[in-house]
C-alpha positions as CSV (number, residue, x, y, z in Angstrom):
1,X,-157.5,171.6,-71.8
2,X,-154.2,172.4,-73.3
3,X,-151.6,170.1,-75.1
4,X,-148.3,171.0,-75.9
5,X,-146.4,169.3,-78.8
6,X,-142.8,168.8,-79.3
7,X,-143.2,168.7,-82.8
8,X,-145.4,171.6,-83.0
9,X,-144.0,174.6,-84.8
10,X,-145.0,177.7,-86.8
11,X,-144.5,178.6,-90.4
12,X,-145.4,182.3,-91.6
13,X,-145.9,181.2,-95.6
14,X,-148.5,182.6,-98.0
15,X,-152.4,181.6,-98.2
16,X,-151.8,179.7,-101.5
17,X,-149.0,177.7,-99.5
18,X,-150.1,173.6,-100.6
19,X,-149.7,172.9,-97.2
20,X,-153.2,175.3,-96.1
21,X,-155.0,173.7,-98.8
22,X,-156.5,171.3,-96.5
23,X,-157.1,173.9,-93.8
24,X,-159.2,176.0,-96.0
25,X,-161.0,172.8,-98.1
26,X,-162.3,172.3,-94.2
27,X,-163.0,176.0,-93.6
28,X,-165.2,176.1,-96.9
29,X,-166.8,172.8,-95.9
30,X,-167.3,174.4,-91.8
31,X,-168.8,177.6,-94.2
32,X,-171.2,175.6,-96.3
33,X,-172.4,173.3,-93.3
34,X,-173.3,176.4,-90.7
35,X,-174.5,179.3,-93.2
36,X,-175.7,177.2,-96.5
37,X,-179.7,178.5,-95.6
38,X,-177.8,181.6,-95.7
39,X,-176.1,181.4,-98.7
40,X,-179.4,180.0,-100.4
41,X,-181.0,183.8,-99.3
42,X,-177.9,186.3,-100.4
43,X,-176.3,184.0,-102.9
44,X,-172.4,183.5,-103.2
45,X,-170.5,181.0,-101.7
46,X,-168.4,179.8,-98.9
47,X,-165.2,179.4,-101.5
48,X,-165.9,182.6,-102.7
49,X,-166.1,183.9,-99.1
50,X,-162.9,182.9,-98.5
51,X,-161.0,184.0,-101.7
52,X,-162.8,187.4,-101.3
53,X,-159.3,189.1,-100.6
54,X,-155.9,188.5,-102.6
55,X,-152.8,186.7,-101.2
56,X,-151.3,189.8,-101.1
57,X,-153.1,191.5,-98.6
58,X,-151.8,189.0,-96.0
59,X,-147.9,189.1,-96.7
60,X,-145.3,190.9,-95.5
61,X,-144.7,193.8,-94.4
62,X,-148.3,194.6,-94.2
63,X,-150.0,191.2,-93.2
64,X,-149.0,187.3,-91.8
65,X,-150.4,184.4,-92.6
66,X,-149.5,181.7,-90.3
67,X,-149.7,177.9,-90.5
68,X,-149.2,175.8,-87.0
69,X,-147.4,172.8,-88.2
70,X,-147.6,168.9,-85.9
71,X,-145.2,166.3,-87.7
72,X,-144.9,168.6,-90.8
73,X,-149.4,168.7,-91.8
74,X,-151.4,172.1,-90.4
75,X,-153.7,171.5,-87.6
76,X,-154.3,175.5,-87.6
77,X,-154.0,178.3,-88.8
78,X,-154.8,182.0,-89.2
79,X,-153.8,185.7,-91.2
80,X,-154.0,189.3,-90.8
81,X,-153.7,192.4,-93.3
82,X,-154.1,196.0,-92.5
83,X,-157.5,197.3,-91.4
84,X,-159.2,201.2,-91.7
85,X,-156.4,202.9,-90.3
86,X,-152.8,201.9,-90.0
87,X,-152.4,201.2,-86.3
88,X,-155.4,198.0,-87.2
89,X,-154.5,194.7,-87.9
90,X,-158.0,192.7,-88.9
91,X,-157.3,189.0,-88.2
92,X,-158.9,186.4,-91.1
93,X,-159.5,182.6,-91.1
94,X,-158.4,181.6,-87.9
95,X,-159.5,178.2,-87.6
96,X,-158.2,174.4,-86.1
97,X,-158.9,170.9,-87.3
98,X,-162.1,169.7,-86.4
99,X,-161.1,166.5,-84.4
100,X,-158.6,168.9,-82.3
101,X,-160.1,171.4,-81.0
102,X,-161.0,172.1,-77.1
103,X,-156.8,171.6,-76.9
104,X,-155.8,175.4,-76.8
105,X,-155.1,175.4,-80.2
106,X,-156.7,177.7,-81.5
107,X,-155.8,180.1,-78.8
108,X,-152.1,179.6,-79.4
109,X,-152.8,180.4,-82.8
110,X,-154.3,184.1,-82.1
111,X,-151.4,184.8,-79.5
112,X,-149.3,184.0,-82.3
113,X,-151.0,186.4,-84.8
114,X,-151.0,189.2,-81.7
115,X,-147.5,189.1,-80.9
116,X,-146.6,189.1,-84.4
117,X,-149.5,191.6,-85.6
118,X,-147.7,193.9,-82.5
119,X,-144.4,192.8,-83.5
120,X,-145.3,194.6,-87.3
121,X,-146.3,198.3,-85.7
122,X,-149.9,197.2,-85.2
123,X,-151.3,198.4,-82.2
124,X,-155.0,197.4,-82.4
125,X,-156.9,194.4,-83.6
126,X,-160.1,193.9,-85.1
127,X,-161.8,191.0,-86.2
128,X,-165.3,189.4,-87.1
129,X,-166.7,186.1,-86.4
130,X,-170.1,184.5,-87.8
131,X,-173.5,184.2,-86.1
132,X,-173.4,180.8,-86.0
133,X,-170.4,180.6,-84.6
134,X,-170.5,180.1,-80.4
135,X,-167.1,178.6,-80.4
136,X,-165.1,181.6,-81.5
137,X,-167.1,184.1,-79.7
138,X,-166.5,182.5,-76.1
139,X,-162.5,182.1,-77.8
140,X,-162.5,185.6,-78.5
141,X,-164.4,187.0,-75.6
142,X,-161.7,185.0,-72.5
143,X,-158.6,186.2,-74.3
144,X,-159.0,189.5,-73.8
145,X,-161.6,190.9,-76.7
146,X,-163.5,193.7,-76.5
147,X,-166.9,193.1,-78.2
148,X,-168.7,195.9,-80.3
149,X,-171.9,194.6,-80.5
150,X,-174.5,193.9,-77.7
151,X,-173.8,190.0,-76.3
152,X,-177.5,190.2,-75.6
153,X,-179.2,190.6,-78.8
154,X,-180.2,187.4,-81.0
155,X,-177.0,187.1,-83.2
156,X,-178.3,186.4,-86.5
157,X,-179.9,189.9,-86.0
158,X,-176.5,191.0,-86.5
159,X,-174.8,188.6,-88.7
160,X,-171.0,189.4,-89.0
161,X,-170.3,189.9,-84.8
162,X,-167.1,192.4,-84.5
163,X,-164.3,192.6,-82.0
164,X,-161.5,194.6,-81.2
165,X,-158.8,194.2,-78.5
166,X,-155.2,196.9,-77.9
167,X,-152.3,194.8,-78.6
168,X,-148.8,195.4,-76.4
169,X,-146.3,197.1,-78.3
170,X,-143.3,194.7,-78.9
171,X,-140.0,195.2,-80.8
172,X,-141.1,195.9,-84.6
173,X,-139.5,193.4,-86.9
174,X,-140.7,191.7,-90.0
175,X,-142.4,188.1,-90.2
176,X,-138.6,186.5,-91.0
177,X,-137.3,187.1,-87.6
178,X,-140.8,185.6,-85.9
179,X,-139.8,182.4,-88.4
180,X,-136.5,181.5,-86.4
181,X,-138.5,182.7,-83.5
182,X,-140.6,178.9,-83.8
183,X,-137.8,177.4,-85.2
184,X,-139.7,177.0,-88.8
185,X,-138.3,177.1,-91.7
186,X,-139.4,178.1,-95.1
């Protein structure tokens, strides 16, 4: 099932942006409830997980991070920065509001980072999910991913379960044109 919102709308900002605060607060509390026997074994933390990389590394020119916006509060959102080699985008943190998901939005949200990963020169995408994580495999697998690990094996045998997909080359611009694109503003 997919729902469209009028007052749906994207805003490229930066990961430190107040308004993704509550996004990742759920993130880190989705983290801790699926993986906390794993995190008792290898140590660490779900917050630490998630402030593993710098802000940087998902800003312009080289990454996005994307917010999608209903009435003005984030219901979703997701970022990229550079992989290996520079044709890769690796996509981050995509994730959707508990109470709304199973609504397309979390699809919308990785077309979004696609066509703007493509629209930055990136030609390739690559991306890892957790074990524990069904959801974003079957999201990942019936848009178009290419998975590089065997669907039949026991995934906590593999842990961190990789994908990769070609993106369609588009115009190259930078994130500020994608911005009037949706209509957002900063």
């Amino acid at each position: 099932m997919s729902v469209r919102y009028d007052n749906d709308r994207f805003l490229y900002t930066a990961v430190d942006d107040p308004l993704a605060r509550p996004l990742f607060d759920g993130l880190e509390q989705e983290y801790d409830n699926r993986y906390a026997d794993v995190r008792r074994r290898i140590g660490g933390s779900a917050r630490e997980e998630l402030q593993r990389y710098p802000a940087e590394a998902f800003a312009a020119p080289v990454g996005a991070f994307v917010l999608l916006l209903r009435d003005g509060v984030a219901i979703s959102g997701g970022a990229f920065m550079p992989h290996r080699d520079e044709d890769t985008a690796e996509f981050k943190r995509i994730w959707t509001l508990p109470g709304l998901r199973r609504q397309g939005i979390a699809r919308r949200v990785l077309q979004e980072l696609e066509d703007q990963a493509a629209r930055q020169g990136y030609r390739r995408v690559f991306l890892t999910t957790g074990f524990r994580q069904p959801e974003a495999v079957g999201l990942y697998l019936s848009h178009g991913y290419t998975a590089l690990f065997d669907l039949d094996a026991d995934p906590e045998t593999i842990a961190h379960l990789p994908f990769e997909k070609q993106l369609v080359p588009q115009p190259q611009v930078g994130v500020a044109p994608a911005i009037a694109l949706h209509g957002a503003v900063a």
